[in-house]
C-alpha positions as CSV (number, residue, x, y, z in Angstrom):
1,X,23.0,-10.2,115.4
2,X,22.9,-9.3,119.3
3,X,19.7,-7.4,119.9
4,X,20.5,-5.6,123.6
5,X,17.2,-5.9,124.9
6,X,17.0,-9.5,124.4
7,X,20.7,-9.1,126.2
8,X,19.5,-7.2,129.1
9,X,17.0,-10.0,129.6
10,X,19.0,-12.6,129.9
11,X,21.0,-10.8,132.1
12,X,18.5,-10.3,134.6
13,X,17.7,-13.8,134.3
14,X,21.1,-15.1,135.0
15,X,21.6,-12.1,137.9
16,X,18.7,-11.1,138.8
17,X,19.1,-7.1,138.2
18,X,18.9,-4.5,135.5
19,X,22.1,-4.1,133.8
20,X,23.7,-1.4,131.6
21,X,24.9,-2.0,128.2
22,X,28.1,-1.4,126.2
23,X,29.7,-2.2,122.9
24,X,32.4,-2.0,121.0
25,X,33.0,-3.2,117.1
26,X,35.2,-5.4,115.7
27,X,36.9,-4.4,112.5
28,X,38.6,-4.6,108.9
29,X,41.9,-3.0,108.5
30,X,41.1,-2.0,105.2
31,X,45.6,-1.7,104.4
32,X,48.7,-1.2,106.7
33,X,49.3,-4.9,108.3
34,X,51.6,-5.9,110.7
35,X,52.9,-1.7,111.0
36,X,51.4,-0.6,114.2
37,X,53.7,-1.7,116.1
38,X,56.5,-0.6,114.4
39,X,55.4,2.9,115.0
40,X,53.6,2.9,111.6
41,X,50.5,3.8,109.9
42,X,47.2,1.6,109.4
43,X,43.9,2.2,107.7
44,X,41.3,0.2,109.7
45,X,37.2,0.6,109.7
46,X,35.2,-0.5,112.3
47,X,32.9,-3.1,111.3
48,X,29.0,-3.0,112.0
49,X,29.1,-6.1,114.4
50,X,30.1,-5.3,117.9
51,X,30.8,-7.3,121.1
52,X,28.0,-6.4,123.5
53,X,28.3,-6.2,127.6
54,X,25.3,-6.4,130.1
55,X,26.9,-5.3,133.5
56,X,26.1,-4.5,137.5
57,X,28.0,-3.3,139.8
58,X,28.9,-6.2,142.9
59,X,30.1,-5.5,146.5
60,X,32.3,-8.2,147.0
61,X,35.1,-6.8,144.3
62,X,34.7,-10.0,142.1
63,X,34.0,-10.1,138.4
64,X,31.6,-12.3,137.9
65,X,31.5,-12.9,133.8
66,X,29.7,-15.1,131.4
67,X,29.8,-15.5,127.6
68,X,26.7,-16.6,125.5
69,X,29.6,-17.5,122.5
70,X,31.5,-19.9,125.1
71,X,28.5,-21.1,127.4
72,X,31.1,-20.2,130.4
73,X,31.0,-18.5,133.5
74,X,34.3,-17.7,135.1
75,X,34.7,-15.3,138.7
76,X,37.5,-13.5,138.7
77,X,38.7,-12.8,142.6
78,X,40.5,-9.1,143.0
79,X,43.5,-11.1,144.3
80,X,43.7,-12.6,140.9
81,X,43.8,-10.2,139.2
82,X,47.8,-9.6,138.7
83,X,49.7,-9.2,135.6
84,X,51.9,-12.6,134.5
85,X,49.5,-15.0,134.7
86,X,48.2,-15.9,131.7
87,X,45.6,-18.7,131.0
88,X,45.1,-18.4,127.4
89,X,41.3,-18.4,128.0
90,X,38.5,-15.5,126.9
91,X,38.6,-14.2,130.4
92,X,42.0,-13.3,130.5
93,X,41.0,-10.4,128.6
94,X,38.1,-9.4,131.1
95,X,40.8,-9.7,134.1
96,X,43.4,-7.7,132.2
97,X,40.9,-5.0,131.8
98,X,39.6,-5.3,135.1
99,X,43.3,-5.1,136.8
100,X,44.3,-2.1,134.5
101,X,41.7,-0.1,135.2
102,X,41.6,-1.3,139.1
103,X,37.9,-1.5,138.1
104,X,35.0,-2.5,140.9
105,X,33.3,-6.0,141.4
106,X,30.7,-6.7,138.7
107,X,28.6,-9.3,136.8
108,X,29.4,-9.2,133.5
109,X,27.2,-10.8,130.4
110,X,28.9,-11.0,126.7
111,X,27.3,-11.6,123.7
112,X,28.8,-11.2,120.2
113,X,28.3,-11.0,116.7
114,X,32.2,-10.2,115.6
115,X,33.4,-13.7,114.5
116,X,35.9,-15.1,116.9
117,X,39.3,-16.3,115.7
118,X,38.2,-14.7,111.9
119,X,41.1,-12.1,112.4
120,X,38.5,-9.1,112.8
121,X,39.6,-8.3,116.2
122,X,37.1,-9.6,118.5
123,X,39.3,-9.6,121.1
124,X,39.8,-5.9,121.1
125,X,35.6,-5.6,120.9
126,X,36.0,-7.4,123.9
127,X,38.7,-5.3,125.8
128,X,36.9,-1.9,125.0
129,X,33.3,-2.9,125.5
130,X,34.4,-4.5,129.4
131,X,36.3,-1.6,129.9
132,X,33.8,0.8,129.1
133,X,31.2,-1.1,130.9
134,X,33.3,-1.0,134.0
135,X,34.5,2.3,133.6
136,X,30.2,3.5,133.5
137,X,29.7,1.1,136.6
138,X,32.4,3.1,138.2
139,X,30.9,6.4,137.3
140,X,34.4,7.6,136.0
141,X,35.4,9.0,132.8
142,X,37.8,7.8,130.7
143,X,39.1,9.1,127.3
144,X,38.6,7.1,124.2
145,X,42.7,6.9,123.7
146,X,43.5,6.0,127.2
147,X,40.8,3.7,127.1
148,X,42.9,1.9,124.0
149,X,45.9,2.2,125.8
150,X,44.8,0.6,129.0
151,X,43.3,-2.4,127.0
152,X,46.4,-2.5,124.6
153,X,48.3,-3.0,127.8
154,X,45.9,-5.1,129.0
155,X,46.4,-7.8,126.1
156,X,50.0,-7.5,126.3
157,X,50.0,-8.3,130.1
158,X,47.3,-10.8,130.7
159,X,46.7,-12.4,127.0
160,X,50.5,-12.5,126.2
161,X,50.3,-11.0,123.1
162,X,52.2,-7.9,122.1
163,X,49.9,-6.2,119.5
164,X,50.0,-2.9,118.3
165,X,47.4,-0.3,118.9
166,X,45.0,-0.5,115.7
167,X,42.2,-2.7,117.0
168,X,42.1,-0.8,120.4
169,X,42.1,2.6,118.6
170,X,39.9,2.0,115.8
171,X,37.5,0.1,118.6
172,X,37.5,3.8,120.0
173,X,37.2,6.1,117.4
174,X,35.4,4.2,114.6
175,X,33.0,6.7,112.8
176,X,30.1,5.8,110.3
177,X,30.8,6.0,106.5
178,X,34.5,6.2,107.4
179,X,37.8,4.6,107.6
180,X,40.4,6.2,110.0
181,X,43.7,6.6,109.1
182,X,46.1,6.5,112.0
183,X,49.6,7.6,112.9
184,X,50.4,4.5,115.5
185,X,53.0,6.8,117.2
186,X,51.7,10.0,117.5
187,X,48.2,8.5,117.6
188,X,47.1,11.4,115.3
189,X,44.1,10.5,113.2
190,X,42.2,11.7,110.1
191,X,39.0,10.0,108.7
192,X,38.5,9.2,105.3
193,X,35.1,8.9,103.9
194,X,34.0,6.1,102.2
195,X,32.1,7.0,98.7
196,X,28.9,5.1,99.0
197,X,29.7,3.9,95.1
198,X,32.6,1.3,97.0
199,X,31.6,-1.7,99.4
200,X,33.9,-4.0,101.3
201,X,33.8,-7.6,101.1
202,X,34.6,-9.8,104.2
203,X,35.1,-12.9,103.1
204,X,36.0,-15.6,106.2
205,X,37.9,-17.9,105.0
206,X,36.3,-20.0,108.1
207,X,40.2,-21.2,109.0
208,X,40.2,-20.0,112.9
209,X,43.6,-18.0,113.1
210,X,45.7,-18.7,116.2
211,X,48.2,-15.4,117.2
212,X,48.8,-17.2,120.8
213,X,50.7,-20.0,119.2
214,X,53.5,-17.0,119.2
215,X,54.3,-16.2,115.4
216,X,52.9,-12.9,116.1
217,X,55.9,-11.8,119.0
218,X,58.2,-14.0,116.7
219,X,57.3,-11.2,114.0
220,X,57.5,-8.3,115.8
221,X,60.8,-9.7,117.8
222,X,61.9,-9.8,113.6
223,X,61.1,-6.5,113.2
224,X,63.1,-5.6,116.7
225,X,65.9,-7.2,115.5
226,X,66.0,-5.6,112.3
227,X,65.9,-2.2,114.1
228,X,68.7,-2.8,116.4
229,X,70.8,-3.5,113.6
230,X,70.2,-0.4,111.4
231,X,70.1,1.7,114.1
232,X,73.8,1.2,114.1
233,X,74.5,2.8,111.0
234,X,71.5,5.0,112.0
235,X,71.2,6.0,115.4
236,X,68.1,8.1,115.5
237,X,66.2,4.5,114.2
238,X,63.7,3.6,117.0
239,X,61.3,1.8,115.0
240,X,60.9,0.4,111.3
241,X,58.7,3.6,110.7
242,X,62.2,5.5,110.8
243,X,63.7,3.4,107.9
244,X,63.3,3.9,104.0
245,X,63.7,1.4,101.6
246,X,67.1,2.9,100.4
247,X,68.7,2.5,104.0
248,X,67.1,-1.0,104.5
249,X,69.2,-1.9,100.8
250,X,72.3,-0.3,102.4
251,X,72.0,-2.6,105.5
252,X,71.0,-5.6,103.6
253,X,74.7,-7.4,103.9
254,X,74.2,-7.6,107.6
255,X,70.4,-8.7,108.0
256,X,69.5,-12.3,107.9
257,X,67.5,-13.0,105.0
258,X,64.5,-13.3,106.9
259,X,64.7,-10.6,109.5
260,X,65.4,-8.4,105.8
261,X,62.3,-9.6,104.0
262,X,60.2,-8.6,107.3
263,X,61.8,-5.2,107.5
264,X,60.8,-4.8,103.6
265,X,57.2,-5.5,104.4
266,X,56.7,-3.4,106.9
267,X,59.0,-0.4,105.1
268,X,56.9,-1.0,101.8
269,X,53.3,-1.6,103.6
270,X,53.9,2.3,105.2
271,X,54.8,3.7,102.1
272,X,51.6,2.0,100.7
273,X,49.1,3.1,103.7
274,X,49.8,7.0,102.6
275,X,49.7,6.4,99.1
276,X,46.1,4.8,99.7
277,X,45.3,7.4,101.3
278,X,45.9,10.0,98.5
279,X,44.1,7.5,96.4
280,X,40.9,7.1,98.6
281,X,40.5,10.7,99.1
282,X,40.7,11.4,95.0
283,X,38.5,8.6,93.6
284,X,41.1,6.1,92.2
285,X,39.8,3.2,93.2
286,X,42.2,1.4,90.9
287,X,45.2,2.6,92.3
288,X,43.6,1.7,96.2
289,X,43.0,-1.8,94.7
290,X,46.7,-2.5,93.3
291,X,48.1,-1.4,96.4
292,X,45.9,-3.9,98.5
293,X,47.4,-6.7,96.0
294,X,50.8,-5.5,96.8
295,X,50.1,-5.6,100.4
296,X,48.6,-9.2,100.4
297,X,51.7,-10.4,98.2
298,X,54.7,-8.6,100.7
299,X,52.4,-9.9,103.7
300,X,52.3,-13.8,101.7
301,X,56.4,-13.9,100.3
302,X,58.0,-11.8,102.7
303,X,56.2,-11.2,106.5
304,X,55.0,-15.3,105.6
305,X,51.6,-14.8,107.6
306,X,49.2,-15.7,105.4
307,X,48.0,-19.5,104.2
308,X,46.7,-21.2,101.5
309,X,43.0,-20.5,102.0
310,X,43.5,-16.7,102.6
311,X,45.6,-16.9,99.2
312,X,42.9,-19.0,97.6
313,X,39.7,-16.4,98.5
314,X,42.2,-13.9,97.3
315,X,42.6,-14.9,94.3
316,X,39.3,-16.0,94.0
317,X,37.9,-12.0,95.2
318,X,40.5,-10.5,92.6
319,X,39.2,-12.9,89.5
320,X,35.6,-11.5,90.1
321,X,34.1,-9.1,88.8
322,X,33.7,-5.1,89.6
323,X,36.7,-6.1,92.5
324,X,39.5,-3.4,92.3
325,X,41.8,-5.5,95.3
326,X,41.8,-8.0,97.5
327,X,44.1,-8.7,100.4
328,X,44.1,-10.8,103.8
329,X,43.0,-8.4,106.4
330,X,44.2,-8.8,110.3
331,X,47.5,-11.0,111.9
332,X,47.1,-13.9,109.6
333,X,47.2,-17.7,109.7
334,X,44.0,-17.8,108.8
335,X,40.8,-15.7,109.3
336,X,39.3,-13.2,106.8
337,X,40.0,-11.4,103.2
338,X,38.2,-8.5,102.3
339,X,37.6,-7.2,98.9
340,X,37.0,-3.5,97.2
341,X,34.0,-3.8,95.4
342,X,31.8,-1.6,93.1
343,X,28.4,-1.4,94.7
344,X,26.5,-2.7,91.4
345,X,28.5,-5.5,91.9
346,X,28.5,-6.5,95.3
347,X,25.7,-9.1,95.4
348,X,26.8,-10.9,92.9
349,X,30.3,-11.4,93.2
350,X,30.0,-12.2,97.0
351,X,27.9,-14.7,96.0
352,X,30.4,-16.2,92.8
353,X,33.3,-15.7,95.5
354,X,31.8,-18.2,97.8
355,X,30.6,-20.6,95.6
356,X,33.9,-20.9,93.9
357,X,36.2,-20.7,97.6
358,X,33.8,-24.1,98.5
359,X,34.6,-25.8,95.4
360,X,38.0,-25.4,95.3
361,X,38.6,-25.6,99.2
362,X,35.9,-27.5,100.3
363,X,35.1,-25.1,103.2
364,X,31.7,-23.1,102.7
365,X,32.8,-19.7,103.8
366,X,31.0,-16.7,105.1
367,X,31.1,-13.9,102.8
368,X,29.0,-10.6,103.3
369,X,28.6,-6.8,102.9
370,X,30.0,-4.8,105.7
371,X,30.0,-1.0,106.5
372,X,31.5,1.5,108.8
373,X,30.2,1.4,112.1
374,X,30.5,3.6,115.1
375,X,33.0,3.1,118.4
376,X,32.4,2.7,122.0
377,X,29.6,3.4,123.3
378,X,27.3,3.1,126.7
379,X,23.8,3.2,127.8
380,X,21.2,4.7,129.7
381,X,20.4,2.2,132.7
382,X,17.5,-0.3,131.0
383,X,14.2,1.2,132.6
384,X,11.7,-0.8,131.4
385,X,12.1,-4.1,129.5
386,X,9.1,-5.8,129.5
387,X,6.4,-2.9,128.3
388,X,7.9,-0.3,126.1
389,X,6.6,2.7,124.8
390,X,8.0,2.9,121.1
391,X,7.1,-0.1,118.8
392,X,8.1,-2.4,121.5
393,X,11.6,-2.4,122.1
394,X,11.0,-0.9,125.2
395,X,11.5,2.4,125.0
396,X,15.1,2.6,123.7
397,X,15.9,4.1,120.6
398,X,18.7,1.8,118.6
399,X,21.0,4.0,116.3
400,X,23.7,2.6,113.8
401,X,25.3,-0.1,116.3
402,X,25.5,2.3,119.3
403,X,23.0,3.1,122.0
404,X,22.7,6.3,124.2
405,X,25.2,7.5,126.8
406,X,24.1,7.2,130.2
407,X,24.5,9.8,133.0
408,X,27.2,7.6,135.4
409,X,30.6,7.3,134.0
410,X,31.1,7.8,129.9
411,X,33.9,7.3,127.7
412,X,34.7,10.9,125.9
């Protein structure tokens, strides 16, 4: 885990100046893949791991950044920061940020303990936490949905992938004890508590997924296609969220068989978000459970984005015992599955899960007990790191995953 003092430390080390800290978590989209950006509806969680940032303000306009995961550091010139160049490196998520939010020169440390590559949406942790940092450096306010929008654009510009909204949002507005379910369109949201008598599995199948290879546009150009065709019979069809099963059957003689079978996921996944929904919110954890089956087997036969270790821990997850579903959980190819589990059981079965995953596989994977964290948040300049006042963390009270807002710029 990133501990923020030990963070600011190193940052002063490397920089020579106190720095401000920000965060941001990563997350498990607990059902609703591949939807968001067909206008649809998602239920994600944020995780409680976050991607941290140390920054300063610098005069000289440059972003100066360093990762402790990559052992890099990168500067980033203002003139390079334009849209269209893409490098397919970490820091083309810093300078997408950066350019979007025509943010100052600063020095930048990241540290993170959201798995890279697992398919929980570090890059997002990433986005949000630079762009609050260098929103608080700037002494501006930003609002936590156009704070998601301007790193949503960000990734689509600079990292060349065309994601939805999810990660960015849930990055945002994650709340403790709670998943969020969101409208991807309208962006209207509604938490959902999480009964403290369910846990969630993530179980990293320790395959590093790859989304810049491009079968993430390829989906979503499927899904494009699909719309442009039944928006001929149906005109007022702007996005898969406008189709119903019935009208996707109708059309089925003039879809490709492929560009159909994507079209039925992504129909079938947003009936199943809302009915999981209901179910969350009246106890039936069984129902919630068959409906993340369902969503693992549409997202394995017909969106073809998951692999045979995701289908292996998924089997494996929904063979054990006290699990009511099991599904793959981000874009796919790899990464994690997480698992609905009855708290008496959670110990147990995560360990049975990975023992049995490294047997058959041969991988030792990384299983473990997640909860719902918080979203963005920013600090109070570091005072005092080296003689603190409380216990000796100097000074600074640590909450669940966040730490207190400071007084320059805030996200709201």
């Amino acid at each position: 885990m990133v501990e923020p003092e030990d963070l600011a430390r190193e940052f002063e080390r490397e920089f020579g100046r106190r720095p401000r800290l920000s965060r941001a978590p990563g997350r498990v989209n607990l059902i609703g893949e591949h939807t968001d950006y067909n206008d649809g509806f998602v239920m994600p969680m944020a995780l409680d791991r976050s991607t941290w940032v140390a920054a300063a303000p610098r005069d000289d306009g440059a972003i100066v950044v360093r990762s402790r995961e990559y052992g890099e550091t990168i500067t980033i010139e203002r003139d390079e920061r334009r849209a269209g160049v893409q490098s397919r490196h970490w820091s083309d998520y810093v300078r997408g940020v950066a350019a979007v939010l025509d943010a100052p020169g600063a020095d930048i440390l990241i540290a993170s303990d959201v798995p890279i590559g697992a398919g929980l949406s570090s890059s997002a942790a990433l986005e949000v936490a630079c762009g609050c940092a260098l929103v608080d450096l700037a002494g501006r306010t930003i609002d936590r949905g156009d704070l998601a929008r301007a790193c949503q654009r960000a990734e689509h510009e600079y990292a060349g992938t065309r994601c939805g909204i999810m990660d960015q949002m849930i990055a945002c507005y994650g709340r403790e004890g709670h998943a969020l379910l969101l409208d991807t369109r309208t962006l209207e949201r509604r938490w959902l508590p999480l009964p403290p008598n369910l846990r969630v599995l993530v179980c990293n199948t320790m395959v590093r997924h790859q989304l810049a290879g491009g079968e993430y546009n390829a989906r979503r150009a499927d899904c494009e296609a699909g719309v442009r065709i039944l928006a001929r019979r149906l005109p007022e069809t702007r996005a898969l969220r406008d189709a119903a099963m019935a009208q996707l059957e109708d059309a089925r003689g003039e879809l490709p068989d492929r560009i159909y079978r994507r079209c039925r996921h992504v129909i079938t996944e947003n009936s199943r978000v809302e009915e999981a929904a209901g179910a969350l919110n009246d106890g039936d954890f069984t129902t919630f459970g068959r409906l993340m089956d369902e969503s693992h087997r549409s997202l394995r036969d017909d969106y073809a984005v998951s692999c045979a270790e995701l289908d292996a821990m998924v089997a494996i997850a929904r063979e054990s015992y006290g699990v009511y579903g099991a599904r793959m959980t981000g874009g796919g190819f790899g990464g994690c599955a997480i698992a609905l589990v009855d708290t008496v059981a959670v110990d147990d079965t995560a360990r049975e899960i990975a023992r049995r995953y490294e047997i058959e596989i041969g991988r030792r994977p990384d299983v473990w007990v997640c909860s719902a964290g918080e979203g963005v948040s920013a600090s109070h300049p570091v005072e005092t790191l080296h003689h603190g006042t409380h216990g000796g963390h100097g000074g600074r009270h640590r909450g669940h995953g966040g730490i207190h807002r400071g007084h320059g710029g805030s996200v709201v």
